[in-house]
Structures are given as C-alpha cells and as structure tokens.
C-alpha positions as CSV (number, residue, x, y, z in Angstrom):
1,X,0.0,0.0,0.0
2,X,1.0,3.5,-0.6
3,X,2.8,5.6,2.5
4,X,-0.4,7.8,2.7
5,X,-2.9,4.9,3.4
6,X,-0.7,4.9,6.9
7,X,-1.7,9.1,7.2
8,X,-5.8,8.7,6.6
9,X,-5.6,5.5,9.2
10,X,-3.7,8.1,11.7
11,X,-6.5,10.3,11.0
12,X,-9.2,8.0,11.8
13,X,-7.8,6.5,14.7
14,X,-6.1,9.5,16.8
15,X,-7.9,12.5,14.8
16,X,-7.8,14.5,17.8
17,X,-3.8,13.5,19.1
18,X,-1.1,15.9,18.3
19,X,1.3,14.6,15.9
20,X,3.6,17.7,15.2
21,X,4.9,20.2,17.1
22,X,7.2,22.6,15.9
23,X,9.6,24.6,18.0
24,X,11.8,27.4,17.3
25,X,13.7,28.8,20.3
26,X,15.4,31.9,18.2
27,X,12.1,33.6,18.8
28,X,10.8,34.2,22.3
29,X,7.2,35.0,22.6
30,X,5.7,36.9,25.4
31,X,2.9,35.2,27.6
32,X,-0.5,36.9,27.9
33,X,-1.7,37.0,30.8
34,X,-5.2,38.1,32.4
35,X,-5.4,41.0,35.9
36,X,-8.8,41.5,36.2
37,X,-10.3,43.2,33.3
38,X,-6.6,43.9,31.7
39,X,-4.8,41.6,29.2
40,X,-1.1,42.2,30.1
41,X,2.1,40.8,28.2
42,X,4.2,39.5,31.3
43,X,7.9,40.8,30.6
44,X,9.9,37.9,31.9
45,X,7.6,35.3,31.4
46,X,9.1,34.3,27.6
47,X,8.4,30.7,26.0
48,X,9.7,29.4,22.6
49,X,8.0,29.6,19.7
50,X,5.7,26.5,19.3
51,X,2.6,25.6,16.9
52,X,0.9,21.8,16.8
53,X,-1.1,20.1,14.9
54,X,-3.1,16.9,15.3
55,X,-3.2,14.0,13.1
56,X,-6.6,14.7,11.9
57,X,-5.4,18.6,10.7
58,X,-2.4,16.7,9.1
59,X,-4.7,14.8,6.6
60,X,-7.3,17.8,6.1
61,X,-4.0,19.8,5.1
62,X,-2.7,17.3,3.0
63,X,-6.0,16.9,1.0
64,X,-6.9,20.8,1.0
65,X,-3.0,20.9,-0.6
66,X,-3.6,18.4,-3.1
67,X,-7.3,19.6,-4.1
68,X,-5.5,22.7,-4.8
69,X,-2.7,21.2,-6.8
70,X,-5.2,19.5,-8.9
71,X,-7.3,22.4,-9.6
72,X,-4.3,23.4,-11.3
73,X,-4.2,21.1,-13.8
74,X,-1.3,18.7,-11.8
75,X,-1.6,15.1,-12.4
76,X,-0.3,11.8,-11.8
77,X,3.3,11.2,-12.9
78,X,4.4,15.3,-12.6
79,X,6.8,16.9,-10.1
80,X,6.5,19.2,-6.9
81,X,9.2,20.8,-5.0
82,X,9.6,21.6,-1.8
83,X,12.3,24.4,-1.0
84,X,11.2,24.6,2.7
85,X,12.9,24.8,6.3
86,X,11.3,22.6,8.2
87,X,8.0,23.9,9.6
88,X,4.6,22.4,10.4
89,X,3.5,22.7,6.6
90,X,6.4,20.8,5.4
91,X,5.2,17.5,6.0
92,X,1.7,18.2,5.1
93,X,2.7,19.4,1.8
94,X,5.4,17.0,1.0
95,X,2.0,14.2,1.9
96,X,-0.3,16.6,-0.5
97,X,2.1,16.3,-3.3
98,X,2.0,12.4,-3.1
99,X,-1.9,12.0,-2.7
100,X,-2.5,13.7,-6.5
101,X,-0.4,10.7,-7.6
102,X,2.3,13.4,-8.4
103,X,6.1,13.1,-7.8
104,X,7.4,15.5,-4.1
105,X,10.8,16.8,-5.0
106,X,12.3,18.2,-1.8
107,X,15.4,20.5,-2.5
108,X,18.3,21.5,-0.4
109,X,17.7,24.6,1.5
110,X,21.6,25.9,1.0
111,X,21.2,25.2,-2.6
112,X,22.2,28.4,-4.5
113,X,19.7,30.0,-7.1
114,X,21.9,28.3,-9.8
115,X,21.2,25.0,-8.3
116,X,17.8,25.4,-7.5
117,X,16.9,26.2,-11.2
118,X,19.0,23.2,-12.1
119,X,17.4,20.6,-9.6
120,X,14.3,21.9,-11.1
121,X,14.6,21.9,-14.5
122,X,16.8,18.2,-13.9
123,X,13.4,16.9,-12.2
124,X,11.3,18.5,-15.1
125,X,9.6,20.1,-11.8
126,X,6.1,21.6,-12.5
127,X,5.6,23.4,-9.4
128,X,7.8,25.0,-6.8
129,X,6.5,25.6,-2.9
130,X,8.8,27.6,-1.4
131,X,9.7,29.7,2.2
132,X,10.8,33.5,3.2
133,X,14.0,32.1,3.8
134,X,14.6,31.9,-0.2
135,X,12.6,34.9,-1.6
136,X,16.0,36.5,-2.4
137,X,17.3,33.0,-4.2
138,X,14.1,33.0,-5.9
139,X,13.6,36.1,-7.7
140,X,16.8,35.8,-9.0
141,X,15.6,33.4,-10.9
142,X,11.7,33.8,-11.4
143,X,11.7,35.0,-14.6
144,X,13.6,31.8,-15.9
145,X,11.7,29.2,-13.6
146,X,8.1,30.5,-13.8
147,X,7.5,29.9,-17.7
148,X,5.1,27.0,-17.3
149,X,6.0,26.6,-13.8
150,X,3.5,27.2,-10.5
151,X,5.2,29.1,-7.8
152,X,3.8,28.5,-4.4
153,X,5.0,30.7,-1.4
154,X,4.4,29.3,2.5
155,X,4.4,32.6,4.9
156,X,3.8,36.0,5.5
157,X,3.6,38.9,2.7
158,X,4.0,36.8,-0.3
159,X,6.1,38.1,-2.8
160,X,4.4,39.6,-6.2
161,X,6.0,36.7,-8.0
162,X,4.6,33.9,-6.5
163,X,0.9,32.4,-5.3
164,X,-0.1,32.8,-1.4
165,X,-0.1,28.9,-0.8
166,X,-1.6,29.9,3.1
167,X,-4.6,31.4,1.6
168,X,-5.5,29.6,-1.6
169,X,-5.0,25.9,0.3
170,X,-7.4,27.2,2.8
171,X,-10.6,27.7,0.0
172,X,-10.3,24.3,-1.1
173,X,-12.1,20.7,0.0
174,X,-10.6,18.8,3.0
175,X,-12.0,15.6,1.3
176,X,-9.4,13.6,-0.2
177,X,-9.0,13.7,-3.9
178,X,-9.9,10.5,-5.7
179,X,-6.8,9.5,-6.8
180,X,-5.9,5.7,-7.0
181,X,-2.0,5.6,-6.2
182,X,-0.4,1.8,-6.3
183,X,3.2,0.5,-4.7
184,X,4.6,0.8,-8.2
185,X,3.5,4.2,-9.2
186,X,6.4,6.9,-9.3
187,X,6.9,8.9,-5.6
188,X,9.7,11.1,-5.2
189,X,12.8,12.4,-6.8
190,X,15.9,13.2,-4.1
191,X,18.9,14.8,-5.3
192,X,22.3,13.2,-4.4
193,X,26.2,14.0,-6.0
194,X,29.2,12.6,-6.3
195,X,32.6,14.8,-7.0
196,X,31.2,16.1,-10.1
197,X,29.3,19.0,-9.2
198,X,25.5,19.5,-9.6
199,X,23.7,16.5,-7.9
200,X,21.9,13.8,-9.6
201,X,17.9,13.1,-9.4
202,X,16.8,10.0,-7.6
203,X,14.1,8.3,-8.9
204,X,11.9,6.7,-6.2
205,X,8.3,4.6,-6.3
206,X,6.0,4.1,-3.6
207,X,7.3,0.6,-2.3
208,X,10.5,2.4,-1.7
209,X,8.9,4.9,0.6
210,X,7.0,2.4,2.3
211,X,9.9,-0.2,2.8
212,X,11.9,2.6,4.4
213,X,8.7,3.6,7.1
214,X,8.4,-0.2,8.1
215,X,12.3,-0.6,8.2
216,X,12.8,2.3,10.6
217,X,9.8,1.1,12.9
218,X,11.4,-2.5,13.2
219,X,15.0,-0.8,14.0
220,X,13.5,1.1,16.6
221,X,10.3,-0.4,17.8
222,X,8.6,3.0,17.7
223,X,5.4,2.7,20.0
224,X,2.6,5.2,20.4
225,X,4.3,6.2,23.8
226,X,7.2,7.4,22.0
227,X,7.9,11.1,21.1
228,X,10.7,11.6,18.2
229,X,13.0,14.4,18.3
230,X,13.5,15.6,14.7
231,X,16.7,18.5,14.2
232,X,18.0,17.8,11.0
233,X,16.2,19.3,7.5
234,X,13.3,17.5,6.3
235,X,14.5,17.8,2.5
236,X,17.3,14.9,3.5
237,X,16.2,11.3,3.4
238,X,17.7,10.8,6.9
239,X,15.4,13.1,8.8
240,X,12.3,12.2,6.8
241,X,12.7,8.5,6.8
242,X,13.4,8.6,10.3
243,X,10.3,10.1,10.7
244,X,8.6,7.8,9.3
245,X,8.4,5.5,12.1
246,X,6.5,7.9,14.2
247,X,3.8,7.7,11.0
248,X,3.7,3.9,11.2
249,X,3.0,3.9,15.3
250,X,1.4,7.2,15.1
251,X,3.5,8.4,17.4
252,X,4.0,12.6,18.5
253,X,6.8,14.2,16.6
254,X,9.3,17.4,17.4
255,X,10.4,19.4,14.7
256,X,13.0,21.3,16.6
257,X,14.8,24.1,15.0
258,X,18.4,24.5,16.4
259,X,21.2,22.9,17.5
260,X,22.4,24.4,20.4
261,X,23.2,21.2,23.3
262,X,20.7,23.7,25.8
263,X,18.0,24.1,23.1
264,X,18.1,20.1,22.2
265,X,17.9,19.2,26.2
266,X,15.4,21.4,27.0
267,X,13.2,20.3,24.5
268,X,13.5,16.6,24.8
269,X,12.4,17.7,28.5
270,X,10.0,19.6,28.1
271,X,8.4,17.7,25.0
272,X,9.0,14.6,27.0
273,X,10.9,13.2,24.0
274,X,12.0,9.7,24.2
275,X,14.2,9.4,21.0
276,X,16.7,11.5,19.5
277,X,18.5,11.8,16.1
278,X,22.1,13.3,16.4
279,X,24.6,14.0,14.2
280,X,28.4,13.6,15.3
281,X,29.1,17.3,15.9
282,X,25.7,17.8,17.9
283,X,26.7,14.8,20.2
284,X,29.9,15.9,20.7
285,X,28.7,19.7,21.3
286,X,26.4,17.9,24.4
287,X,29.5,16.2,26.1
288,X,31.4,19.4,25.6
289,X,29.0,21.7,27.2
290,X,28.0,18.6,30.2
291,X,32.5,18.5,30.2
292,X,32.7,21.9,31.3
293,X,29.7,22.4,33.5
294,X,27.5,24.6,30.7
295,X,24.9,22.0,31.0
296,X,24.0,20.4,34.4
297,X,21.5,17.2,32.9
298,X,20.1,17.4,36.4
299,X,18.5,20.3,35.5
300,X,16.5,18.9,33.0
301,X,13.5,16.2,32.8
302,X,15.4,13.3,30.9
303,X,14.7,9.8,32.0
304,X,12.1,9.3,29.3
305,X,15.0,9.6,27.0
306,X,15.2,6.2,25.8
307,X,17.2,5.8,22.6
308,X,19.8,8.5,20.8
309,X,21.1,6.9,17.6
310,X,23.7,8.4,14.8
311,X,23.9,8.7,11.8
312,X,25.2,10.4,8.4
313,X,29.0,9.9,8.8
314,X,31.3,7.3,10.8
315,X,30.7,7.4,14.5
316,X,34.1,7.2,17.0
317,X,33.7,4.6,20.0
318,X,35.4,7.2,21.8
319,X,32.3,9.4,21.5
320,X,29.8,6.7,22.5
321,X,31.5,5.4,25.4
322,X,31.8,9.1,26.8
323,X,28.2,9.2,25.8
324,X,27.5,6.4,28.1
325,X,29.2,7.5,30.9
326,X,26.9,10.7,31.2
327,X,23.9,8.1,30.1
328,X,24.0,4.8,30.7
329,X,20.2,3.9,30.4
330,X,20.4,5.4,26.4
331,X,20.0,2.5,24.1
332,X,22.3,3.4,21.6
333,X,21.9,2.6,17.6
334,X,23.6,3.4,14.4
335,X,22.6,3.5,10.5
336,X,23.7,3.8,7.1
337,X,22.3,4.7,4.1
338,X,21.8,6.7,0.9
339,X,19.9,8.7,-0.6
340,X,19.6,5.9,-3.5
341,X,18.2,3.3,-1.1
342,X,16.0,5.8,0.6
343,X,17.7,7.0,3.4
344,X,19.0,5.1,6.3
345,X,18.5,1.2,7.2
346,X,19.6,-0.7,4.4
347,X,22.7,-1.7,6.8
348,X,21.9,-1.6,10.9
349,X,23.9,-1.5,14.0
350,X,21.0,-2.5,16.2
351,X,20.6,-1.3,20.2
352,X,21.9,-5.3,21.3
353,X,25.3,-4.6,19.2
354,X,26.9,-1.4,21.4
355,X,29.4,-3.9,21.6
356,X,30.2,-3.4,18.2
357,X,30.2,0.1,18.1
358,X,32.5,1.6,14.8
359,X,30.8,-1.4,12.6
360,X,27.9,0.5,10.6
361,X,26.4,-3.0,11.3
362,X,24.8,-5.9,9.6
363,X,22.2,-6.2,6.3
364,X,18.7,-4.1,7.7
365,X,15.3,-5.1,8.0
366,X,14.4,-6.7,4.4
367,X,18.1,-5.9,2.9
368,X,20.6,-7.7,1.2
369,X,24.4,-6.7,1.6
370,X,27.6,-8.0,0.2
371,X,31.2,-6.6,-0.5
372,X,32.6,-7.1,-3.7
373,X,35.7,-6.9,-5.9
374,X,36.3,-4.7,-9.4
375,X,34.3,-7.7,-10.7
376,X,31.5,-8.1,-8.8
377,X,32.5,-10.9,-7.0
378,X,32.1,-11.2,-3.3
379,X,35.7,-11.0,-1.8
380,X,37.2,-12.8,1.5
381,X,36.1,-12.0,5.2
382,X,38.2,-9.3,6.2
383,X,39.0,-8.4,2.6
384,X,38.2,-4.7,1.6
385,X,36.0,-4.4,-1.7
386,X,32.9,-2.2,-2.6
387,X,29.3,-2.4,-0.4
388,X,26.7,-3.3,-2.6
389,X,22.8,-3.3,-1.5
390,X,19.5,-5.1,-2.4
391,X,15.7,-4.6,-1.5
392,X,12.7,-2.6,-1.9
393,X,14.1,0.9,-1.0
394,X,16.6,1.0,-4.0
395,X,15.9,3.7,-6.2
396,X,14.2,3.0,-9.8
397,X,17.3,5.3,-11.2
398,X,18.8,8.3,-12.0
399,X,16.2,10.5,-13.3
400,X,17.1,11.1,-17.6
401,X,20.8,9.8,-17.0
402,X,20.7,6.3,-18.0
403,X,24.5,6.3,-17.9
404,X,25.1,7.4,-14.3
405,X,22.1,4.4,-13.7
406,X,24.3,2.0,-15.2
407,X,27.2,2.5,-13.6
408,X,25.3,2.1,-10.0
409,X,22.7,-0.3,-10.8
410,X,23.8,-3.8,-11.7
411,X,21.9,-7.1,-11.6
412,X,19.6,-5.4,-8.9
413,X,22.4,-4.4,-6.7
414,X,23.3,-1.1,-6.0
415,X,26.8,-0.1,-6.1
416,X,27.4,1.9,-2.8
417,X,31.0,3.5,-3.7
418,X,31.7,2.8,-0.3
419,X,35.0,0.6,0.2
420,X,34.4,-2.0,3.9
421,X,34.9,-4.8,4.8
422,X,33.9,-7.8,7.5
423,X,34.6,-9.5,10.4
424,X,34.0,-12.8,11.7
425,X,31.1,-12.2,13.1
426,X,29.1,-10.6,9.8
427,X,29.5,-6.6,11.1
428,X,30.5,-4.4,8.4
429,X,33.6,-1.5,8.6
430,X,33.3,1.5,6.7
431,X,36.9,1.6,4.9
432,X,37.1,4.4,2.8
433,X,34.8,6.0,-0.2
434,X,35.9,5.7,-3.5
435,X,33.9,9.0,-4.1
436,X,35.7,12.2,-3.2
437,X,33.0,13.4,-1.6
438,X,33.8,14.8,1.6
439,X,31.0,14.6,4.6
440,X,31.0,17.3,7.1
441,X,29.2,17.6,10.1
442,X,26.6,14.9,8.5
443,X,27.0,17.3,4.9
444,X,27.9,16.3,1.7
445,X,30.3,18.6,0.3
446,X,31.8,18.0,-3.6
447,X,35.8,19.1,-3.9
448,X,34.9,19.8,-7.5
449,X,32.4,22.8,-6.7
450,X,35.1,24.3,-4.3
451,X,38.5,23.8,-6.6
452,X,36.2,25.6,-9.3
453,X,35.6,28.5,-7.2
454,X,39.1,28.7,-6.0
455,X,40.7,28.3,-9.3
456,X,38.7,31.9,-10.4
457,X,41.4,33.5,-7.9
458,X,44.1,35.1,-9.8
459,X,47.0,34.4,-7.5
460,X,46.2,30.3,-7.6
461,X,47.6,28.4,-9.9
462,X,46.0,24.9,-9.4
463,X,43.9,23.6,-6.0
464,X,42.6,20.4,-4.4
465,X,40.4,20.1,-1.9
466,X,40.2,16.8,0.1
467,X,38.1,15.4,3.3
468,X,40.8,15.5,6.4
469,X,39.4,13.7,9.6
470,X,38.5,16.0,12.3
471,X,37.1,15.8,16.0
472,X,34.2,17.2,16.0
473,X,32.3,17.2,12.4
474,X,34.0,14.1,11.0
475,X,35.8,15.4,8.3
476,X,36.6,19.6,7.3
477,X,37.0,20.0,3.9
478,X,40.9,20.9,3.5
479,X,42.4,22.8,0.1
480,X,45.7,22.6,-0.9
481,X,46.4,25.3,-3.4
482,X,49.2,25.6,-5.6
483,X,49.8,29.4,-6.1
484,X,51.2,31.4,-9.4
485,X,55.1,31.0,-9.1
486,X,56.4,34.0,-7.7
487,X,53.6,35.4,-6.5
488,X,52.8,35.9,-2.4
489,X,49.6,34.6,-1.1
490,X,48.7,34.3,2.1
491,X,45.9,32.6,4.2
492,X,43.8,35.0,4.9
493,X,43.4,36.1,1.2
494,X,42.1,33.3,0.4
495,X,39.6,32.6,2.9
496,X,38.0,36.5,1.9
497,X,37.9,35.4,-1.2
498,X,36.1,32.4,-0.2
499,X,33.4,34.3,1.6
500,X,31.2,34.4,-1.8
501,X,30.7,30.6,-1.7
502,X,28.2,29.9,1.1
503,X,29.6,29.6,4.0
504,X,29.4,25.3,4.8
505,X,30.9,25.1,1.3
506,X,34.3,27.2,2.6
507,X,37.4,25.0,3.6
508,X,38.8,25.2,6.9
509,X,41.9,24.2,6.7
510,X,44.0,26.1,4.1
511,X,47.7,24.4,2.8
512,X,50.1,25.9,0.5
513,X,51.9,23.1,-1.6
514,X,52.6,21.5,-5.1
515,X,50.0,19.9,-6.2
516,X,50.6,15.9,-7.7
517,X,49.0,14.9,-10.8
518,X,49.3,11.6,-12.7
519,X,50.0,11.0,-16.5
520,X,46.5,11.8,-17.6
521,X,45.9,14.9,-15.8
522,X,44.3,13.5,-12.9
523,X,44.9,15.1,-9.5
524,X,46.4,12.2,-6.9
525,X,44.0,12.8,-4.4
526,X,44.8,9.7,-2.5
527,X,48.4,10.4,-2.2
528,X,47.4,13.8,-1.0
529,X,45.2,12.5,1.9
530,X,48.3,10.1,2.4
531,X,50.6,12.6,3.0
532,X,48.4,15.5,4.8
533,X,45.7,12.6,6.8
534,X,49.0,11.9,9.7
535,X,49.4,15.1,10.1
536,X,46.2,16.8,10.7
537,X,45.6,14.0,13.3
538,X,48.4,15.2,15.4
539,X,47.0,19.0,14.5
540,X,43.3,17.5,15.7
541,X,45.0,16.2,19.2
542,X,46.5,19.2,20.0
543,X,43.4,20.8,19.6
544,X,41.7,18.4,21.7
C-alpha cells in the first residue's frame, strides 16, 4: 500500500492526538496573561515559539493541498518541489504532493539559485512551494523558472512573483481527492552527488517509501508512547525516513529548530521526548557543554529519554562510550544509508550490538548486503571491496541519466562506492569511499564545486580540496592550493575570497603546496590524503 494509506488510518484513529509540534527557540514570545479586566504581556515570562497540529489537521492539510494542486491542472506522474525549512507545513505538503499521484521533489535549502533552477529543470519540476527564507534566491531566478511553472510561497507577505499557498489551500475541500496511487507508481525524486558537481535526481516509487517507514519502525520499535526528536532538515532522506516511524506507530513528533546542546535538552524535556536523532558534531557539542559544567542534565527532565542513535557519517567509540558514561540507560543505535536506497536502514547496527560500536552494522530489515571486488565478485572475510545493496528501498534510477544508472545499478544491486569490509562475526567496517565526496558535520560537500571556485582566484595556480578527519564534524573539507610561481599569497586572502561561496561550502583548513598529478591529468588525491591525513591527526590532538 501506498505511505499515505498509513496518514488517513492516523487520521481515523487518533484524529484529535497531536502529531507535530514545531519549535523554534530563536524567537521568544511573550505570555498573555489576564489581571482582572486587563490583558497584560508579562515581561519575563518568555516561552519558545511552538505551533501543533493533530493527526486529523495533518490529513485535512494534506488533501486541502492536493485539491489545490489538482485544480491546477497537476496530475499523476508530474513533479512538486519543496524548498522549505522545516516547519509544520512541510510535511503536510510533501504528503499533498504524493496524494494527487504526483512526484514530491524536496530540495536542499543551502542550494544556491543556480542549483535550485537546475534541480528543477533536472526533475522537469512543475511546481515549486517555497519559504521567506529563499525569496532573495528565488527572484533571482523567477523569470527563468516560472514559464510554465507554479510558484507557491508558504508565509507571511508573499512576494508579487509567487501564489499565497496559506490562503489559496485554505478555500479548497478537506475531502481527499480521488486518486488511485499503487506500490509501483512513481513517488519522489531526491537529489544526491558525487565529485562532479551539480547532484543527480533520484528516482523513487512508492514501495520504496513504504519499505523505508516499516524498516525504521522495526530498527526502533517506535510505540505510540514514544515522542521523536526531529533536528535535522526534512529535505534529507535521513530526517524524513526517520520520521517515518512515528507515521507507522502514530506516534507525537518534534520538529526542533536549532542545534544548540541547551535548546536540544530542553526540548527533549520539556516535549518529553523519548528518541533522539544526532549528528556527530551535535553529540559531541552535548559532552562538551556537560565536560565543562555549561549544562548540568540534572537540570533537566530526561529519563524518558530512551534511545539516541547516529547517523550520516562514521561514528568514533570514543564518543559513544563518553556518551554512556553521562547516560547509561540510552539504548544506543547506528545506520547507514543513501539517498539511492531511501535514506538510512539498508545496513543496521541494532541497540543489542553497542558492543560493536565503529561497525555500521549488519544487512537491515528486508536488505541484502555483500562486499565485492572490481568484478563483482564477493571478496574474502576481512577483505576490503565495494558495499553493494539489495531490496525494496533502491531507487528505480537516476532520473534522464541512463548512464550514471548504469554505472550504480547492476543485476539489482546497488553499487554503494563505499569501500568495507567484515569481520567474523558478519559486522560491516566502513573503509574508505571511492567517491571524493567529503562529509562534514553529517553534509555532503563536492571538492569539484570548491577547486572551481578557487581556481577563479588570480593568485592560484592549481587547488585540491580533500576530506581530512576532524574531532568534531568528522571530516573539514581541506584545500591545498598551488599558487602562481612568484607570487605571495597568504591565508587570509584566500579565505576573503572564499566568503562568496556559502559559508558550509568554505574549507577550513587552508595548505600551500605542489599539487601531484598523474599522466592523464588526474589530481592524486589519495596520495594527498596520504601525505596531509598523519598530520592533521596530530594537529586535531592538540586541539583536543
């Protein structure tokens, strides 16, 4: 069955139970309050920013979305995108978009307006729901994007370009549309990338969507007791598909905007929320702030907290046993995953394995996993070839780039481009990546988009930028640059210069050297991380 049939059961069942809430504690609001015939706003009496909705509202929003998206001539088998920070209408709208039959298309929010318009003309995108956040990206572009192209805008004073998605979605029937939408119909394009610069569209159907909800509900054993914490973006298969458990057990969610260690402890005590979502750095900002006395977890409500897992990037033991120590009744879990096999699951640590923590684990909930060699064949325990996946959450392809499929998709196994290996026991090791991409902080980041914008710099002769391992975010994206011969360049130059990319795109470590390349004009990238990996670890302890 399609994803949705689990919303309009939700609806039918626990109409009336909240099953959103969204915080944002960068805006305080004041708390009316009521002295005798006087409303007064009390000065010091300031709470975060928080709307809900229940289950019931969800569907009726959903339905009013896609009525309206219908109305419009939008039909089964075309494209929606969804340029949104996550916000109570995010999910609505991305469930909206799949009830018409159409295809959701959620885009990056730090995509630039270049990017945007390719993603959407990539995706053949027919319709583009967008936030305040990207007005500016927007109508940079609107005169380009909005030929035969609807332009939704979610939020306050809509700009003159665009449609007011708040009031038009409001005038039309709560009543679902009668669309018949099967496991094998089309359901969602994600963008991914490897090192060569724009990202690719990922082609999804329905029985991906669905294998990935009923996946991260058997990881996790989501119950209708439990409350998720949700902090990373909505657009990323992670977040979403992590989600989806709570949509299975229909269980209370948190959409929590922010990552300060005070913001996420408060509001796992104060919503009462029993599992959390981190990424490496987050964790590691938590035990930094508890290290030094910031945070005092006696001072918040936490012993519902029953499981924090990781994921995005390679987890250190180190981390988890300090973890541990501070608390010891967290069920701990790990998964891995991409964007091609819908998000995270398809290989799973499981809460019983913390023994085994550094593995990214064993095959997931209806998966298949083997490493193999240049030729496809599976290698030795303990040998280091190529992960390749199997099951009903691999995507159908890349969307118009038949060659890019092929080189992924063979004999119904994905090609991960991740090197591991595994040990006696059947856990698998993250090795190394045959892609250059470099993950940061739980980001992809592709060397190729940086060394293009560093090469424009008239004092820099050639540049390469690399992943180099790093405490706190996994890996910092590191350039060496080759400069003009005989000119001066410093440091400093370069990073102004890099302050027109945005700003999680900039390296962070900058190195002045020769830069290797082999016969065919190739830059040696792994002799490069060879030479500069030793000695940013010693740089790393010494900041530690």
């Amino acid at each position: 069955m399609p994803i949705t049939d689990f919303l309009v059961k939700n609806a039918k069942q626990y109409g009336n139970d909240v099953c959103l809430v969204e915080v944002n504690p960068d805006i305080q609001e004041k708390r009316r309050v009521t002295w005798r015939d006087y409303e007064l706003i009390e000065p010091a009496a300031t709470c975060h920013y928080r709307r809900e909705i229940t289950w019931g509202v969800f569907d009726e929003k959903a339905n009013r979305f896609a009525n309206l998206l219908m109305s419009r001539g939008i039909r089964k088998g075309d494209k929606v995108a969804i340029l949104l920070m996550n916000c109570l209408e995010w999910l609505p709208i991305y469930f909206g978009i799949l009830k018409t039959g159409a295809l959701a298309v959620p885009l990056n929010f730090r995509y630039d307006s270049e990017e945007i318009q390719y993603c959407l003309d990539l995706a053949e995108a027919d319709v583009l729901v967008f936030g305040p956040e990207f007005i500016g990206r927007i109508e940079g572009i609107a005169d380009d994007i909005i030929t035969n192209r609807l332009l939704f805008y979610v939020g306050g004073n809509c700009p003159s370009f665009a449609e007011d998605y708040d009031k038009l979605a409001a005038n039309f029937s709560s009543v679902a549309p009668a669309v018949t939408v099967t496991d094998d119909d089309d359901a969602a394009i994600y963008f991914s990338s490897g090192t060569t610069g724009f990202p690719k569209a990922i082609l999804h159907k329905h029985t991906s969507l669905m294998h990935s909800a009923i996946c991260e509900q058997k990881h996790h054993g989501q119950t209708r007791d439990d409350i998720f914490l949700c902090i990373p973006p909505l657009y990323h298969t992670g977040a979403k598909m992590h989600w989806f458990g709570s949509l299975v057990s229909g269980s209370r969610a948190i959409l929590l905007k922010g990552v300060n260690p005070k913001t996420i402890l408060e509001t796992v005590s104060s919503e009462k929320c029993t599992i959390v979502w981190l990424l490496v750095p987050w964790a590691q900002d938590i035990l930094e702030a508890l290290d030094i006395g910031e945070l005092n977890k006696e001072d918040y409500t936490l012993g519902q907290w029953r499981l924090m897992h990781i994921g995005a990037q390679p987890v250190p033991q180190s981390l988890i046993k300090r973890w541990k120590e501070y608390f010891p009744g967290h069920d701990y879990d790990t998964n891995y995953g991409l964007s091609e096999s819908i998000g995270p699951g398809c290989v799973h640590l499981g809460v019983e394995n913390i023994h085994k923590v550094g593995a990214i684990g064993k095959a997931g909930y209806g998966w298949e996993v083997k490493i193999v060699d240049e030729d496809g064949n599976e290698v030795a325990q303990g040998s280091v070839g190529e992960l390749v996946i199997k099951g009903p959450g691999v995507m159908t392809c890349y969307y118009n780039n038949e060659e890019a499929t092929a080189e992924v998709l063979k004999d119904g196994w994905l090609y991960s481009g991740d090197m591991a290996q595994m040990d006696e026991d059947g856990f698998i090791y993250l090795v190394d990546r045959k892609k250059d991409v470099i993950i940061s902080g739980g980001e992809n980041l592709y060397p190729v988009q940086i060394e293009d914008f560093i090469r424009k710099y008239t004092k820099v002769k050639d540049v390469a930028v690399i992943g180099l391992p790093d405490k706190r975010l996994g890996e910092i994206a590191t350039a060496i640059i080759e400069t003009v011969k005989g000119v001066s360049c410093t440091e400093e130059e370069i990073n102004e210069f890099c302050k027109e990319m945005p700003r999680y795109k900039r390296p962070r470590k900058i190195i002045f050297a020769d830069i290797p390349r082999n016969p065919t004009g190739k830059i040696e990238k792994p002799k490069l991380r060879e030479i500069y990996h030793s000695s940013n670890l010693i740089y790393d302890q010494n900041k530690g």
